[in-house]
C-alpha positions as CSV (number, residue, x, y, z in Angstrom):
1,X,0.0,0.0,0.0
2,X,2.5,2.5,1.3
3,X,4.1,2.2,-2.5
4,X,1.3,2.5,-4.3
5,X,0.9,5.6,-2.5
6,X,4.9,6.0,-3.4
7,X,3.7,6.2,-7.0
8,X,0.2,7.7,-7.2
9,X,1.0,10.8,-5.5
10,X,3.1,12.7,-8.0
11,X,1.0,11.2,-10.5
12,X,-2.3,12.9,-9.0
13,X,0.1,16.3,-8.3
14,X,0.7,16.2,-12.1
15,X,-2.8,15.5,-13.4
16,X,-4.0,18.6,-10.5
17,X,-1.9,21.1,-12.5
18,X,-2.3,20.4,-15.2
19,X,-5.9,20.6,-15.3
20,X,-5.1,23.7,-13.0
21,X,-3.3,25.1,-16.5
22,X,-5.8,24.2,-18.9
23,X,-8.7,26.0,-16.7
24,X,-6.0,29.2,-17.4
25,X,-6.9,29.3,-21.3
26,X,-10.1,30.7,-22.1
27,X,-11.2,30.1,-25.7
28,X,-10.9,32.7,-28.3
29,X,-14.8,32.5,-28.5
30,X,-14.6,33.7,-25.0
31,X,-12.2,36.2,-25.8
32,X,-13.7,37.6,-28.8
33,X,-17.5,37.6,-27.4
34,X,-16.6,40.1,-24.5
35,X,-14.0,42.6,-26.9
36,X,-16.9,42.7,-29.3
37,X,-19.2,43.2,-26.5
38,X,-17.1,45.8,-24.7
39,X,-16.5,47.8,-28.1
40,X,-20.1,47.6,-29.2
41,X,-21.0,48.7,-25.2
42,X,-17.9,51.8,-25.4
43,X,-18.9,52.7,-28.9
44,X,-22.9,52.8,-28.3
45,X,-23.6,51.3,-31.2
46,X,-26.9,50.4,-32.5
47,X,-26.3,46.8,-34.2
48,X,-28.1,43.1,-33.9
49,X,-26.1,40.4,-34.1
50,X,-26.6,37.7,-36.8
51,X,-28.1,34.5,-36.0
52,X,-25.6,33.8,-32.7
53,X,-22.9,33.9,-34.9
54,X,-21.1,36.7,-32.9
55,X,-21.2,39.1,-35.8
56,X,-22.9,42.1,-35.5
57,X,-25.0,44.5,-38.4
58,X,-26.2,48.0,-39.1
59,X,-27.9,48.5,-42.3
60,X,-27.1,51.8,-42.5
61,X,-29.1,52.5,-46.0
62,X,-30.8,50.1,-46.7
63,X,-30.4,50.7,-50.6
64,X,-32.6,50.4,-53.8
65,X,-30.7,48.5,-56.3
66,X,-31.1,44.7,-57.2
67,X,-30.7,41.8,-55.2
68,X,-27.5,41.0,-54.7
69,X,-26.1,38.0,-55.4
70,X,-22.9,35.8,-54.8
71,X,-22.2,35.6,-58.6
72,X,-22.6,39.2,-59.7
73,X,-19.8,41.0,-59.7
74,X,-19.5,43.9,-57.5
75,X,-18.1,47.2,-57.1
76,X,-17.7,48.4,-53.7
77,X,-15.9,50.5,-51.1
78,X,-15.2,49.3,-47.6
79,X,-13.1,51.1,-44.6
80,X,-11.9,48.6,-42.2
81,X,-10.5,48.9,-38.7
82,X,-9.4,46.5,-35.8
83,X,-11.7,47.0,-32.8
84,X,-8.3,47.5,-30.6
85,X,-7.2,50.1,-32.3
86,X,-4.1,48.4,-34.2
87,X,-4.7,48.8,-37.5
88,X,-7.2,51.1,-40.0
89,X,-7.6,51.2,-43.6
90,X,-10.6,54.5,-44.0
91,X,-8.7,55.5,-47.6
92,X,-11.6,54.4,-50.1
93,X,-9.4,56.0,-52.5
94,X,-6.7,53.2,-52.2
95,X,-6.4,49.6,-53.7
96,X,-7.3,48.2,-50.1
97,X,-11.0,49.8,-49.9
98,X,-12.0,48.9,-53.3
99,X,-13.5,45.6,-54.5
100,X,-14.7,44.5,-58.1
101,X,-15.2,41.2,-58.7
102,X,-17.3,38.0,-58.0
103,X,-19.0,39.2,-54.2
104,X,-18.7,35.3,-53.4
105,X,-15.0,35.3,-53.8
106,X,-14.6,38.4,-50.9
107,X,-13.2,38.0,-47.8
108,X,-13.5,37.6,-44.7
109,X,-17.0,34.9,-45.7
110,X,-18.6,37.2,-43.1
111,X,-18.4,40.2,-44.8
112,X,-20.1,38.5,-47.8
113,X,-22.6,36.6,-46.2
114,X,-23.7,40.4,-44.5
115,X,-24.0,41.7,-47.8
116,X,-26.0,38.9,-49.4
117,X,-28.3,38.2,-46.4
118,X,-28.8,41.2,-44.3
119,X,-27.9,43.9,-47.0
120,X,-29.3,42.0,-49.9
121,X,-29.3,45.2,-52.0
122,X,-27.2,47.1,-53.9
123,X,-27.2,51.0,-53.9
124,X,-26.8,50.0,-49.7
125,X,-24.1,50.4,-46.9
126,X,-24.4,48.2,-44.2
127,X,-21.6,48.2,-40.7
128,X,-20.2,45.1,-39.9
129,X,-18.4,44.4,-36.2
130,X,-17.1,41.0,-37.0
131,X,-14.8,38.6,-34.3
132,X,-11.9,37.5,-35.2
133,X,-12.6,34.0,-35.5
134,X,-15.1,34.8,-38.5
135,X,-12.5,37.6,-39.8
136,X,-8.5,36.2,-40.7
137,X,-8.1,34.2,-37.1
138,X,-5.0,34.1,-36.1
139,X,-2.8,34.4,-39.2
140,X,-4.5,37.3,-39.8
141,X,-4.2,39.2,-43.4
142,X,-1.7,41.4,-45.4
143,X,-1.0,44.1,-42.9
144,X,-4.3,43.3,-40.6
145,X,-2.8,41.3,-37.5
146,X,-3.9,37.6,-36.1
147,X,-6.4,37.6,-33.8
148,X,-8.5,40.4,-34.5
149,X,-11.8,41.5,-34.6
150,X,-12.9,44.1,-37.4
151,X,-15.0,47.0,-37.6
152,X,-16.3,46.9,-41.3
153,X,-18.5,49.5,-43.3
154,X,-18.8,48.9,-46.9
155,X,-20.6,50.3,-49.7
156,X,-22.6,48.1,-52.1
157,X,-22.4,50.4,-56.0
158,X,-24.7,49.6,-58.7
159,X,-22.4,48.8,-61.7
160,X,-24.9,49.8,-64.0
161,X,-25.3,53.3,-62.1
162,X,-21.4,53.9,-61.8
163,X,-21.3,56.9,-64.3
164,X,-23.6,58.7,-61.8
165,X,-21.4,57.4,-59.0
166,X,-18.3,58.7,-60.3
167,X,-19.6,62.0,-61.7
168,X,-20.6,62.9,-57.6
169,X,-17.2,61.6,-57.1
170,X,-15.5,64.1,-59.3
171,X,-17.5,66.8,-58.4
172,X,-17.0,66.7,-54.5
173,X,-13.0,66.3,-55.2
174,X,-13.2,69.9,-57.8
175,X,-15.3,71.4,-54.6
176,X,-12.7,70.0,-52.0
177,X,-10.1,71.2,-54.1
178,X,-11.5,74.6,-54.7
179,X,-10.5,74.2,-58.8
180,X,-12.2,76.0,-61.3
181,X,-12.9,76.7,-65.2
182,X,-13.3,72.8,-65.6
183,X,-15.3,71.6,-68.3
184,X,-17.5,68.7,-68.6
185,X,-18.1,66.9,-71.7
186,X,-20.8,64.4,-72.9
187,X,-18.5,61.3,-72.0
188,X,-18.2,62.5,-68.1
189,X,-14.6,63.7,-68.8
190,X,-13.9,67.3,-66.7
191,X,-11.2,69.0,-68.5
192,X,-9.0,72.7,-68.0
193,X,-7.1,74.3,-70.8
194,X,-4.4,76.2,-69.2
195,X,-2.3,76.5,-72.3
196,X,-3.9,76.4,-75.6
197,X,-0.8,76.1,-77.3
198,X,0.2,77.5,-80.6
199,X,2.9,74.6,-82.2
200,X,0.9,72.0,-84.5
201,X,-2.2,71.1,-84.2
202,X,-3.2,67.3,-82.8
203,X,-5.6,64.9,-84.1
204,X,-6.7,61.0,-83.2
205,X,-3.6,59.8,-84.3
206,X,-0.8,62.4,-83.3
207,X,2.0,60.9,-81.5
208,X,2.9,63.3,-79.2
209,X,5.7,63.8,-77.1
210,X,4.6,64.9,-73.4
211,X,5.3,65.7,-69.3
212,X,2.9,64.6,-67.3
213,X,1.5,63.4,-63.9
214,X,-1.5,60.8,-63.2
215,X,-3.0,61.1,-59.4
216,X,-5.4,59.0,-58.0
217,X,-8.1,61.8,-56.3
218,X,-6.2,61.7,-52.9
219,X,-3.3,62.5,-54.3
220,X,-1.8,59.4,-54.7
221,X,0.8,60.2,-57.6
222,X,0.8,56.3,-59.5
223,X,2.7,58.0,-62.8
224,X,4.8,60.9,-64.3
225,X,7.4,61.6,-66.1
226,X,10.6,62.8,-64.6
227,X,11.7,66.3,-63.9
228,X,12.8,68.3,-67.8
229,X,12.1,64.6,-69.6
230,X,9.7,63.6,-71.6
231,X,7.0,60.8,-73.0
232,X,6.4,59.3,-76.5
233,X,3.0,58.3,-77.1
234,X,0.7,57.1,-79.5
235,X,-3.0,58.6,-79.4
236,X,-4.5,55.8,-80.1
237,X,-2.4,53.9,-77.3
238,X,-3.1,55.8,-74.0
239,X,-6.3,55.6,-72.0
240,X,-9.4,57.2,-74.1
241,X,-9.8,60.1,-71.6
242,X,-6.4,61.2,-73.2
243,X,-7.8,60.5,-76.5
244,X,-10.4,62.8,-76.1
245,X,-8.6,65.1,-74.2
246,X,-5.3,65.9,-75.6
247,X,-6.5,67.0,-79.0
248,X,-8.3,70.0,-77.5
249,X,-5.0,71.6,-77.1
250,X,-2.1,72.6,-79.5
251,X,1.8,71.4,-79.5
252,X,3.2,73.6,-76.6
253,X,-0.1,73.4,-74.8
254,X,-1.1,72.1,-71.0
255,X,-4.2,70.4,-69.9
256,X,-5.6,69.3,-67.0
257,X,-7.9,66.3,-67.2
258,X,-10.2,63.9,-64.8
259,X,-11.3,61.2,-66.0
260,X,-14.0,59.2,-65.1
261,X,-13.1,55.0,-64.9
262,X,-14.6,54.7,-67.6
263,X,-12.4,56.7,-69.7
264,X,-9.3,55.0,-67.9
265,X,-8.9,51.7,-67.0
266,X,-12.1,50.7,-66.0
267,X,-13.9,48.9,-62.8
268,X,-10.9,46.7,-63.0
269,X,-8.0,48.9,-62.7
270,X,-4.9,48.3,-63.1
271,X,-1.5,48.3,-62.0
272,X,-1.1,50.7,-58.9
273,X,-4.8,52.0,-60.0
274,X,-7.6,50.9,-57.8
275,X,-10.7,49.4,-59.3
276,X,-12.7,51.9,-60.7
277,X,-10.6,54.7,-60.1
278,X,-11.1,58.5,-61.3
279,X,-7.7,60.0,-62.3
280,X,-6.5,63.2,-62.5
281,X,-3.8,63.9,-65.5
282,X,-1.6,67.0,-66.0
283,X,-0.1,67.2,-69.5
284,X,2.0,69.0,-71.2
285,X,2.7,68.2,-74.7
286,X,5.9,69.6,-75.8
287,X,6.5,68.5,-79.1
288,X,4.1,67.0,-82.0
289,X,5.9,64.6,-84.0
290,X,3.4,62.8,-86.2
């Protein structure tokens, strides 16, 4: 008897802590429910959570578009922050708020299933507070750290209605930026002669040699040409904004142009341009050479 108990003791010791230690970790369920709760409490904000899933909603317009669906393909605008305060993205000027593509294919699944089930329409903005286990979990995402929970608000567009969309755009950027004298044509381009230029004139198919800067509307410069050089280009090689825009002026001549997506590269975007992106262009054309 005496060396059973010999044996048994340390054995019950080890088993005693260690269930001691597990009792210690509380589940990231746990950990998630109160932060959610504590920022929704702090923030006083006026959401319902989603059928005990732990995320939380806000339609905050409710929209008038079409039903959305997981295979359409969707423009939107999103600002995301982490509930603690580590990380925000409120830029929907930059490649990290915009989305165009399939909405079935966004992340985090929350996000998506928010839009499609307690959104459901386009034209609509809807505030997501979404726990970490539902968001990137632990690994987290890009520059968004494991482990946390987000505070979403994204904007649902109507890609049939962009043109409207963007032409508000560009308007509130030419008020914020006090410009004036622009023009607006028929194709939603806003344009500003400041030079008319009096070298050769330039058609459709001019190649044209040019300085210029391309700027994303807050002032993200994503092209130019560097200080005393110069461009060769092809008219009926650039974006059609320049197409339109660059004959309105003479060799010698400087324009200022924004461009509407749709005269630049689209809901897709491109290359350091964000999905359907307005641009704003400064040219110069220095020299006519066809």
């Amino acid at each position: 008897m005496k060396q059973f108990f010999k044996y048994a003791l340390p054995g019950f010791l080890l088993l005693s802590i260690f269930v001691a230690c597990e009792k210690e970790y509380e589940s990231i369920e746990s950990i998630d429910d109160k932060n959610v709760t504590a920022y929704i409490q702090a923030n006083k904000l006026n959401v319902v959570e989603y059928q005990d899933s732990g995320i939380y909603y806000q339609v905050t317009n409710p929209g008038s578009g079409a039903d959305v669906e997981y295979s359409d393909q969707v423009p939107m605008i999103f600002t995301i922050k982490s509930i603690d305060g580590k990380y925000s993205a409120l830029d929907t000027f930059s490649s990290s708020n915009r989305y165009y593509n399939y909405l079935g294919y966004f992340n985090p699944e929350g996000v998506r299933v928010g839009i499609k089930e307690v959104l459901k329409k386009k034209s609509g903005t809807i505030r997501m507070i979404i726990p970490s286990r539902s968001a990137f979990g632990r690994n987290g995402s890009g520059d968004i750290p494991g482990n946390a929970s987000l505070d979403l608000t994204v904007t649902v567009l109507d890609k049939n209605k962009m043109a409207a969309y963007e032409d508000f755009t560009i308007q509130k950027y030419i008020q914020a930026n006090s410009l004036t004298g622009f023009t607006k044509t028929t194709s939603g381009l806003y344009y500003k002669i400041d030079v008319a230029g009096t070298g050769s004139p330039i058609t459709a198919d001019s190649t044209v040699k040019a300085e210029y800067e391309g700027k994303l509307l807050n002032g993200t410069i994503f092209d130019k040409t560097g200080a005393g050089s110069s461009a060769t280009l092809g008219l009926t090689d650039v974006v059609k904004g320049w197409q339109e825009a660059i004959p309105l002026i003479k060799e010698g001549g400087t324009i200022r142009m924004i461009l509407p997506s749709s005269l630049g590269y689209g809901l897709e975007g491109s290359t350091g341009i964000p999905a359907f992106s307005a641009l704003f262009f400064t040219v110069k054309v220095t020299e006519v050479t066809k």
